[in-house]
DRENDO-1510 file (C-alpha; in Angstrom, 1 decimal, always signed):
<recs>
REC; n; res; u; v; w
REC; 1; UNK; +11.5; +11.6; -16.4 .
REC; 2; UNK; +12.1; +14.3; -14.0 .
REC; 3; UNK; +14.8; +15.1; -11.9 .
REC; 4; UNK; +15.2; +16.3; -8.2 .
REC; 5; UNK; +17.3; +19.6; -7.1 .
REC; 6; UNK; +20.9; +18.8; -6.2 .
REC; 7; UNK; +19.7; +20.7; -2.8 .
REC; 8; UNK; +17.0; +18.4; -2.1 .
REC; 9; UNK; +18.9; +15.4; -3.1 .
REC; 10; UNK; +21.3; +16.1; -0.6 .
REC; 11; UNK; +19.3; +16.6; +2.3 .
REC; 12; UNK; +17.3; +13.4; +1.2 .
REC; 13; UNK; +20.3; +11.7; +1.4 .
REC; 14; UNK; +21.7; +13.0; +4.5 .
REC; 15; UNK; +18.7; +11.7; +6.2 .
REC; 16; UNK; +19.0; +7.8; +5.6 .
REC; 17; UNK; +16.1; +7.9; +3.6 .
REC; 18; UNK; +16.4; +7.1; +0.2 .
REC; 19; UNK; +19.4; +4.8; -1.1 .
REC; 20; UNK; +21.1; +4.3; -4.1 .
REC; 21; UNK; +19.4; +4.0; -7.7 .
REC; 22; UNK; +19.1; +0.2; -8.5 .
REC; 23; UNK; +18.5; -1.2; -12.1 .
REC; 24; UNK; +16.5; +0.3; -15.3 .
REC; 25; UNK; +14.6; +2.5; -12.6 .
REC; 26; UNK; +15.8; +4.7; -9.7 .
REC; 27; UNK; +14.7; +2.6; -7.0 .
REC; 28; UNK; +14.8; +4.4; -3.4 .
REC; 29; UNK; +14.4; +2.3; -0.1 .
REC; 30; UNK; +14.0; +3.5; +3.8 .
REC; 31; UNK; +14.5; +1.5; +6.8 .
REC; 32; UNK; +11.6; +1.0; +8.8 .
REC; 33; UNK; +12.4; -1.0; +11.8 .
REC; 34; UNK; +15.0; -2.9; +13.5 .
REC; 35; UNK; +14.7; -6.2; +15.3 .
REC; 36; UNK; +15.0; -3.7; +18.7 .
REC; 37; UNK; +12.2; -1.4; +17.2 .
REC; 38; UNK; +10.1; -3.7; +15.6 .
REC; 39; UNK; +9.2; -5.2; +19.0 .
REC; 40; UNK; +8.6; -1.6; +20.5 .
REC; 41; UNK; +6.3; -1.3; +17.6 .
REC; 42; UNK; +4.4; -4.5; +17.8 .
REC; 43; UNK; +4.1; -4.1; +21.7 .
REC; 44; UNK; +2.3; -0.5; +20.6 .
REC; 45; UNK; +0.3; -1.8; +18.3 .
REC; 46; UNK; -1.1; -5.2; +20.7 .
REC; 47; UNK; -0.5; -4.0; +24.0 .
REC; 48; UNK; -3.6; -3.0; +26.0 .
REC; 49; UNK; -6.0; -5.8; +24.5 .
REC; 50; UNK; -5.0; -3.6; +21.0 .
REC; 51; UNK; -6.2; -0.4; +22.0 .
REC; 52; UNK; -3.9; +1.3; +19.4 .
REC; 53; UNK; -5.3; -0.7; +16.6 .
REC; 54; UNK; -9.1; +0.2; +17.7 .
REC; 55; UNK; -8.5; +3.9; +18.3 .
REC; 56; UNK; -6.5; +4.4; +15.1 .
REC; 57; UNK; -8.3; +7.1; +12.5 .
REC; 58; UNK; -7.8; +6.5; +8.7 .
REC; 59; UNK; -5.5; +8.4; +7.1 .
REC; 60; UNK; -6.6; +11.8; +5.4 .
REC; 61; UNK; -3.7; +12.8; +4.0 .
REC; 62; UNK; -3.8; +13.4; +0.3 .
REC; 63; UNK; -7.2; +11.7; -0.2 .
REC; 64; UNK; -9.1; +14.0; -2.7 .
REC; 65; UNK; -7.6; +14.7; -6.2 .
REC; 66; UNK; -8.7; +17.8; -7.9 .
REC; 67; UNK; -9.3; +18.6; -11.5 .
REC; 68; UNK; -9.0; +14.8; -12.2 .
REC; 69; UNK; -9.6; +14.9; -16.4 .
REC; 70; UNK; -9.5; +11.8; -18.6 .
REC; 71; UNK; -6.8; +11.5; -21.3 .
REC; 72; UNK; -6.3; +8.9; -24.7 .
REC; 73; UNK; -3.9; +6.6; -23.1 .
REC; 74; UNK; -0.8; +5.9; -21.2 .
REC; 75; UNK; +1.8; +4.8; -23.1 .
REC; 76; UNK; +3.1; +1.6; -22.0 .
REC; 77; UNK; +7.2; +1.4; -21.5 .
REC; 78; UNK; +7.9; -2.1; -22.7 .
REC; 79; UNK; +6.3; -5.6; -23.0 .
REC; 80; UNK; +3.8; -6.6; -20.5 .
REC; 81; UNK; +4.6; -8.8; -17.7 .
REC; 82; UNK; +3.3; -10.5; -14.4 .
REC; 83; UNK; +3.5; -12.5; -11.4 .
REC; 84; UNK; +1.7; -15.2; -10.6 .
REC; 85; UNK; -0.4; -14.8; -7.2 .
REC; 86; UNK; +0.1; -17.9; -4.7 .
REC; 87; UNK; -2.5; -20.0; -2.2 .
REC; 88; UNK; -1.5; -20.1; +2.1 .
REC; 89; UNK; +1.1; -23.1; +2.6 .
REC; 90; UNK; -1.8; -24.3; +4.4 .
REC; 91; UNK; -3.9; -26.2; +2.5 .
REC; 92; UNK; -7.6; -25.0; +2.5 .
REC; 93; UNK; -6.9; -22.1; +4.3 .
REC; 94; UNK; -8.6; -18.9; +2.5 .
REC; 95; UNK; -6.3; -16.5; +0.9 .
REC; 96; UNK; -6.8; -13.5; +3.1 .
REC; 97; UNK; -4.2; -11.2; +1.6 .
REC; 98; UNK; -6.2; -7.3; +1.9 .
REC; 99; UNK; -5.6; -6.1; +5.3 .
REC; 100; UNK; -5.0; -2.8; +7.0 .
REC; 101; UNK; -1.6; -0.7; +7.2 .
REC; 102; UNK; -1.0; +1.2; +10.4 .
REC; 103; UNK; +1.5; +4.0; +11.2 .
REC; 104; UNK; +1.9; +7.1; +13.3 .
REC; 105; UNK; +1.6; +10.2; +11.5 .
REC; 106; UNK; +3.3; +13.5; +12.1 .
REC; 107; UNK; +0.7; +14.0; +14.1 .
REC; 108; UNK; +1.8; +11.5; +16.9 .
REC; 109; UNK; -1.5; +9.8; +16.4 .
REC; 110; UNK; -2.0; +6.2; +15.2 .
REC; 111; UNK; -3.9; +5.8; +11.3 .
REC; 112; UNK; -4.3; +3.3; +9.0 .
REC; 113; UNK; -4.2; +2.6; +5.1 .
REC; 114; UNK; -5.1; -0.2; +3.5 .
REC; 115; UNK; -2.4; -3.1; +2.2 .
REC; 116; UNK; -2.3; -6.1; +0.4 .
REC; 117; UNK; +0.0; -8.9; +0.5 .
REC; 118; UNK; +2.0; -9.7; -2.4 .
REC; 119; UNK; +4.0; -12.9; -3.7 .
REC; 120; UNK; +7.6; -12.4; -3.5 .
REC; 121; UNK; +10.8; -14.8; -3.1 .
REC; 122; UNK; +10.9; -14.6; +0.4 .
REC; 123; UNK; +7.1; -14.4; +0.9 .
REC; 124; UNK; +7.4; -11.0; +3.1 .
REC; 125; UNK; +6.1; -8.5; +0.7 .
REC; 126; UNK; +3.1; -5.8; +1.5 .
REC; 127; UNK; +1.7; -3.1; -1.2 .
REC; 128; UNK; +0.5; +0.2; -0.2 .
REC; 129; UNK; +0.3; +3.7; -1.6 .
REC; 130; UNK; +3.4; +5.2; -1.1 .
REC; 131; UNK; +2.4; +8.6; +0.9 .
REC; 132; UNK; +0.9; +5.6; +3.5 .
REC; 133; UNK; +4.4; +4.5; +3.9 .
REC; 134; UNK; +6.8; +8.3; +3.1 .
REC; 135; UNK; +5.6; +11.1; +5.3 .
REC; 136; UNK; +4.8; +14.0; +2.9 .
REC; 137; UNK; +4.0; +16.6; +5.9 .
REC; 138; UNK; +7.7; +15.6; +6.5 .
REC; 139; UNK; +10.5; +15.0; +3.5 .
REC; 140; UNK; +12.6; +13.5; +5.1 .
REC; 141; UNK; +11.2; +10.7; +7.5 .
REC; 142; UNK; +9.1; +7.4; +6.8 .
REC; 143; UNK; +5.5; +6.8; +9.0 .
REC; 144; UNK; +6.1; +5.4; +12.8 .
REC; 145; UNK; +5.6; +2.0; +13.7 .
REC; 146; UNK; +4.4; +0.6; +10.8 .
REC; 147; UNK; +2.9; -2.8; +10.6 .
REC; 148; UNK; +0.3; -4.7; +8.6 .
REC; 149; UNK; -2.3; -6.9; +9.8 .
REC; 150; UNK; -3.9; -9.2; +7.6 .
REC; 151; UNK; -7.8; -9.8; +7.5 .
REC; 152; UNK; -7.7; -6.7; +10.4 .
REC; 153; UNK; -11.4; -6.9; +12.4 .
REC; 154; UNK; -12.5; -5.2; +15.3 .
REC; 155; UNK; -9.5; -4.2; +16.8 .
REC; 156; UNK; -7.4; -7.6; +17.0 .
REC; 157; UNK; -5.0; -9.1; +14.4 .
REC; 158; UNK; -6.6; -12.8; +13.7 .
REC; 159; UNK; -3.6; -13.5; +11.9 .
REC; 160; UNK; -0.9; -11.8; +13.1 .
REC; 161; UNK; +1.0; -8.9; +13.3 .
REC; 162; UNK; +3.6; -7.9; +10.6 .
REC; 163; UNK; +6.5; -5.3; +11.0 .
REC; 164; UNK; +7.7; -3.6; +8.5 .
REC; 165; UNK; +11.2; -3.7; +7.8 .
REC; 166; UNK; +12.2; -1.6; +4.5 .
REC; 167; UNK; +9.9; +0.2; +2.0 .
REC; 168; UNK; +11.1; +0.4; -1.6 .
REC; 169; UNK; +9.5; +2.9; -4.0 .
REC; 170; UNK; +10.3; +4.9; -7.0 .
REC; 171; UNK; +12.8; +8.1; -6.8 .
REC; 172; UNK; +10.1; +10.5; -7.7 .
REC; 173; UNK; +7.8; +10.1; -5.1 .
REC; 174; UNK; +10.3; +11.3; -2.0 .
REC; 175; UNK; +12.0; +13.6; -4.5 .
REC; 176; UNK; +9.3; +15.2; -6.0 .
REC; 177; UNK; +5.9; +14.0; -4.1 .
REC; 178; UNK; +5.1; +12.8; -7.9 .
REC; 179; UNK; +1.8; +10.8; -7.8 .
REC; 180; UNK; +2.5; +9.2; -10.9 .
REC; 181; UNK; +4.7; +7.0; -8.9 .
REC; 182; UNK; +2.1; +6.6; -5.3 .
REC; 183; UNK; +3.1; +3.0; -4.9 .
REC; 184; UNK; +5.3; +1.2; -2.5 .
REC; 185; UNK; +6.7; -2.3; -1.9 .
REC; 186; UNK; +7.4; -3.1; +2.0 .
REC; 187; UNK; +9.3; -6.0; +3.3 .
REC; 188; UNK; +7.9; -7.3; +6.8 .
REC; 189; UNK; +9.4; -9.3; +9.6 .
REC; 190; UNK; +7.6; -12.6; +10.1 .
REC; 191; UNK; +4.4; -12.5; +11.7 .
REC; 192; UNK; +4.2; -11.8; +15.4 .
REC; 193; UNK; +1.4; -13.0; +17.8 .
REC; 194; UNK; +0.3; -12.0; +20.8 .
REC; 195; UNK; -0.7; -14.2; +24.1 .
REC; 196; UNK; -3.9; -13.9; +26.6 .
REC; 197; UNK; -1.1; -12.6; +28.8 .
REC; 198; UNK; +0.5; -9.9; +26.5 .
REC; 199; UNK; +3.8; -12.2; +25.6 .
REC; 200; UNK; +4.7; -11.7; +21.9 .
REC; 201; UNK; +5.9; -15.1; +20.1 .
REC; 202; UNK; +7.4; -15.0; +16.0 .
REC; 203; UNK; +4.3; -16.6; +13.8 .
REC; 204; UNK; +4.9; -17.5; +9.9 .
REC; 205; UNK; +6.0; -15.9; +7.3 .
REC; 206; UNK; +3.0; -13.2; +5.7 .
REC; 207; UNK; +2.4; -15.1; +2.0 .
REC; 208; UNK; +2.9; -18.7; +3.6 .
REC; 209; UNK; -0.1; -17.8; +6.3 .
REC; 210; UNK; -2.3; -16.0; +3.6 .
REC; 211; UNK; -1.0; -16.3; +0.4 .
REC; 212; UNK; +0.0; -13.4; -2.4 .
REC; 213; UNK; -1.2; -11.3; -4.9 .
REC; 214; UNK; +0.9; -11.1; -8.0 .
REC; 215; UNK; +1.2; -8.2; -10.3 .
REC; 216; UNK; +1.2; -7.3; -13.4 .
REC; 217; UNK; +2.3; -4.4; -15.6 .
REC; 218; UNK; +2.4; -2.6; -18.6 .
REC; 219; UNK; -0.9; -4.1; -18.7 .
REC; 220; UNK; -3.6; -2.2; -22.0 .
REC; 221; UNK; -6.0; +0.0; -19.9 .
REC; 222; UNK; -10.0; -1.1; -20.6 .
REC; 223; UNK; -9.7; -3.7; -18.5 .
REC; 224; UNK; -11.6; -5.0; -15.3 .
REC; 225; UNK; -10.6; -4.9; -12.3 .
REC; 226; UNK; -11.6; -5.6; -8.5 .
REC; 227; UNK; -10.8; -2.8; -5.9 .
REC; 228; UNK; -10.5; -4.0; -2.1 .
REC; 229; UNK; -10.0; -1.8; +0.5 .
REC; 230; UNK; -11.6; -0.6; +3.8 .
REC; 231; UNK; -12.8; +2.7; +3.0 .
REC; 232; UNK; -13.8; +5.1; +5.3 .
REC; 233; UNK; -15.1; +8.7; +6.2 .
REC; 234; UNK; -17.6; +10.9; +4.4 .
REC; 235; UNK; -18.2; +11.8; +0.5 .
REC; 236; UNK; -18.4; +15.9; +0.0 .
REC; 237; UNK; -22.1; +15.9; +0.8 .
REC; 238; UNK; -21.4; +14.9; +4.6 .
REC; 239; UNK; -22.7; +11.8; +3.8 .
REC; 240; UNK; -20.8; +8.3; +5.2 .
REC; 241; UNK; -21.8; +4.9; +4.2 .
REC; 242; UNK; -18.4; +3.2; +4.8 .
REC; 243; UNK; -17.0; +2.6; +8.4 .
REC; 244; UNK; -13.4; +1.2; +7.6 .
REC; 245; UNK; -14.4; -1.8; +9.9 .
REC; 246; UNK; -14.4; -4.3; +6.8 .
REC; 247; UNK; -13.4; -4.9; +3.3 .
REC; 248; UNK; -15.3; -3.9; +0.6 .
REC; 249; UNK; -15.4; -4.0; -3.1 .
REC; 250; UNK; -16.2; -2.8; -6.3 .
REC; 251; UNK; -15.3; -3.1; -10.1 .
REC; 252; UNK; -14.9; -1.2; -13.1 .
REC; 253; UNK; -12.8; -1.0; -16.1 .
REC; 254; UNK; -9.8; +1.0; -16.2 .
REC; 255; UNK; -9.5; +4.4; -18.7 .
REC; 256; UNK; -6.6; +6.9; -18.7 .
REC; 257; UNK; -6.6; +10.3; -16.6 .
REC; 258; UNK; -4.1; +13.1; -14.9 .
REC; 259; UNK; -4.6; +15.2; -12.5 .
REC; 260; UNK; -2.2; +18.2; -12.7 .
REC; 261; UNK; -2.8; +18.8; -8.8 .
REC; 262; UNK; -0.7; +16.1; -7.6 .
REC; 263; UNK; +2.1; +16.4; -10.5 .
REC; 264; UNK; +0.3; +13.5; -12.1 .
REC; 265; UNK; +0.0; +12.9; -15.8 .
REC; 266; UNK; -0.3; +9.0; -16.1 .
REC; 267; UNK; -2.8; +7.5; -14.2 .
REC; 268; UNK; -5.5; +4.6; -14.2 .
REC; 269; UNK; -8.7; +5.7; -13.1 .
REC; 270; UNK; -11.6; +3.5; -12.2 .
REC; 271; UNK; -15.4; +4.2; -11.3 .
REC; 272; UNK; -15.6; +3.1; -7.5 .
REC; 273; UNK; -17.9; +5.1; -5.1 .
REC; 274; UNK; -15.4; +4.1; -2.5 .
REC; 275; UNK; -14.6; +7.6; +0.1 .
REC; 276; UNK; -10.5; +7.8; -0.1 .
REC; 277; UNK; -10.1; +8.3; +4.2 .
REC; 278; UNK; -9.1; +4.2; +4.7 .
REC; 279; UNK; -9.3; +3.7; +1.0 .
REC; 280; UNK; -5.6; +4.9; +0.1 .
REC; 281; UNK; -3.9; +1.5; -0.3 .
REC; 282; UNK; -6.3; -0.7; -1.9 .
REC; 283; UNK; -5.8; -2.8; -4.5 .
REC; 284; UNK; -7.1; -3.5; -7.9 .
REC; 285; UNK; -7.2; -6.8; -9.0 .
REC; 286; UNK; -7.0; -8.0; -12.5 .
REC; 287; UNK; -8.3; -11.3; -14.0 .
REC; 288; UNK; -9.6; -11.8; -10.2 .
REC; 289; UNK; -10.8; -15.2; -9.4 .
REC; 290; UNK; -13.5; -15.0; -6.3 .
REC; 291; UNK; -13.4; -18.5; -5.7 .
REC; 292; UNK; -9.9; -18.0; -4.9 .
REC; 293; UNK; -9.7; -14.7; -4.4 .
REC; 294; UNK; -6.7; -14.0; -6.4 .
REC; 295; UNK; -5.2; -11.7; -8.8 .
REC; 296; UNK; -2.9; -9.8; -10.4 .
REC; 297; UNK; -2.3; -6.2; -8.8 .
REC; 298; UNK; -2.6; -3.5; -11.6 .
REC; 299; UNK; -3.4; -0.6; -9.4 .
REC; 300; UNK; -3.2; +1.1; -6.1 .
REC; 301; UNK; -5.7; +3.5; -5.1 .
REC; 302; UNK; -3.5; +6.9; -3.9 .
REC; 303; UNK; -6.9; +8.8; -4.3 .
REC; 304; UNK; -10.3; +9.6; -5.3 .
REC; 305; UNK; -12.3; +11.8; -6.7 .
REC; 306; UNK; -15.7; +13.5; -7.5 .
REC; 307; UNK; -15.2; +13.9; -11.5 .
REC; 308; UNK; -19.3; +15.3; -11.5 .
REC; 309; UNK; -19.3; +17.7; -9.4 .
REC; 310; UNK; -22.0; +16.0; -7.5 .
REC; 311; UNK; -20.6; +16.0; -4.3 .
REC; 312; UNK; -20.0; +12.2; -4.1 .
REC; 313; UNK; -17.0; +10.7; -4.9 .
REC; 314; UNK; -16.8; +8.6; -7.8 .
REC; 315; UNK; -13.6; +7.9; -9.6 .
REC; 316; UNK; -10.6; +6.1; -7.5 .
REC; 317; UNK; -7.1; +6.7; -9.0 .
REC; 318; UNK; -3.4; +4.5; -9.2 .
REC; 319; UNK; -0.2; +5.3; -11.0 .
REC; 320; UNK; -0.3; +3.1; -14.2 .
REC; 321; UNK; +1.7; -0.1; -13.1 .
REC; 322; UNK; +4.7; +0.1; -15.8 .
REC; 323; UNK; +8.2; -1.3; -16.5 .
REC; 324; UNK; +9.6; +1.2; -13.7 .
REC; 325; UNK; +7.2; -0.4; -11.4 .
REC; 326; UNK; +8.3; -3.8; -11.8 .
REC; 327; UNK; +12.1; -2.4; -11.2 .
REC; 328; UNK; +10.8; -1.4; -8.0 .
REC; 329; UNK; +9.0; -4.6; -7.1 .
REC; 330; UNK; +12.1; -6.3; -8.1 .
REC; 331; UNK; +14.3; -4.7; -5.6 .
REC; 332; UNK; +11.9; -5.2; -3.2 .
REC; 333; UNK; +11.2; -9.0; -3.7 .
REC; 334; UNK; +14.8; -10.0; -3.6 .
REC; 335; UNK; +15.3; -8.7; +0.1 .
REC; 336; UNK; +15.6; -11.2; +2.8 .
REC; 337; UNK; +13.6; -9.8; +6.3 .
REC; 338; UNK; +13.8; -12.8; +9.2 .
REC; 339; UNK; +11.7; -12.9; +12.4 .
REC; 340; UNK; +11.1; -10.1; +15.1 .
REC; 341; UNK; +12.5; -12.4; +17.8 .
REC; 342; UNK; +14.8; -15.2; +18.4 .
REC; 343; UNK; +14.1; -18.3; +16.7 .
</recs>
């Protein structure tokens, strides 16, 4: 396991953004938004008939791995383990749980990631790649006005709005931009909706309105699994045949791989033509059940690649979901989040 530079420990510190190691892992967390600031960022977000929401780009940060080359295995760091994935409160209603992540970038400009909702004790629990949730053109700030929207189409938030509240990840990724740890766990504020005439009122909480994921880890790699996400932009040929305007996916089995570029050495690959622009984020399902459509998370895509050389992306990547991964989620499930507005 590596370790940071008292320097940049420091300064990571100073800034609020990471907090103290918490159980077998180093588990670091960042405040997103208060109840004051989480209404300024919904109002961004649905103001203006959700102009934000249409006009937002997909994020093309990080999206294109290098030198990706297989390797024999990752080692697993203890027994496996899961979570069970849960059905809406409401009976009948279809478990809608991919949806799209949006943030401002250091840019100043609205983007978006894909996100996935996940069962947790107090049902307010989003997954995402990390770098769609820790700024890496900046090293010491989270993304702006971040928020999730389940089931996202065409600009409007069918079921509701969800501001984010704390994102949990793994000390190596803010410390060392280490994409063997791309993964992060983000409690939300109940859902938020907004009115013909622009008034926002508090909505449910996310997993009771569209049920959860669960997860799995330390999980033997040959497995398949479903990828869902709303990829976007073109492969290296120019060529586009995904417009981020609706979820798509694909399936493969999962082999080993690293990718020296982005500090990785233990990742899951999977064959997926998906393009990575809108793609970052998605999730890859295990045992998935279409009827259902249920899981177990096993992966997060924090990348893809073109492994041929053939100008077309073909391989998307995750960190292999180990024991460290489940410290994280841990932390993260146990953390209490509320409404935006008074009850």
């Amino acid at each position: 396991m590596k370790r940071t530079s008292v320097a940049l420990l420091v300064g990571l510190l100073g800034s609020g953004l990471v907090a103290s190691p918490a159980g077998a892992a180093s588990v670091w967390s960042a405040p997103l938004a208060s109840q004051t600031t989480a209404v300024e960022a919904a109002t961004f977000w649905l103001g203006d008939g959700g102009a934000n929401l249409k006009n937002a780009t997909p994020y093309s940060v990080q999206t294109a791995v290098d030198d990706v080359s297989p390797r024999g295995d990752v080692p697993a760091d203890g027994k496996p383990g899961s979570v069970p994935p849960i059905a809406p409160a409401t009976p009948g209603e279809a478990n809608a749980t991919s949806g799209k992540v949006f943030f401002v970038g250091a840019d100043g400009l609205p983007h978006w990631c894909t996100g996935t909702a996940v069962q947790s004790q107090y049902r307010n629990l989003v997954a995402t790649a990390a770098h769609c949730v820790y700024d890496t053109q900046r090293s010491d700030a989270t993304l702006g006005k971040w928020v999730f929207v389940p089931g996202y189409s065409d600009g409007t938030a069918p079921r509701g709005l969800y501001v984010g509240k704390q994102a949990f990840t793994h000390y190596d990724f803010p410390a060392y931009g280490d994409y063997d740890r791309d993964y992060a766990f983000v409690n939300v504020y109940s859902g938020l909706v907004s009115s013909a005439s622009g008034e926002l009122s508090n909505g449910g909480r996310l997993v009771d309105s569209v049920g959860g994921q669960g997860l799995a880890w330390n999980q033997p790699l040959g497995s398949s699994v479903e990828v869902l996400g709303y990829p976007a932009g073109s492969h290296p040929d120019g060529k586009q045949f995904y417009t981020g305007d609706s979820l798509e996916s694909s399936k493969g089995d999962t082999t080993a791989a690293m990718a020296p570029s982005v500090k990785a050495e233990e990742l899951a690959a999977v064959g997926s033509p998906f393009t990575g622009e809108g793609a970052l984020g998605s999730s890859w399902l295990l045992h998935y059940d279409k009827s259902s459509r249920t899981g177990l998370l096993n992966g997060i895509t924090a990348g893809v690649s073109d492994t041929d050389g053939n100008l077309r992306y073909d391989t998307s990547l995750s960190p292999y979901f180990d024991g460290e991964l489940s410290e994280v989620y841990r932390a993260a499930a146990t953390m209490w989040s509320g409404t935006v507005l008074p009850a």
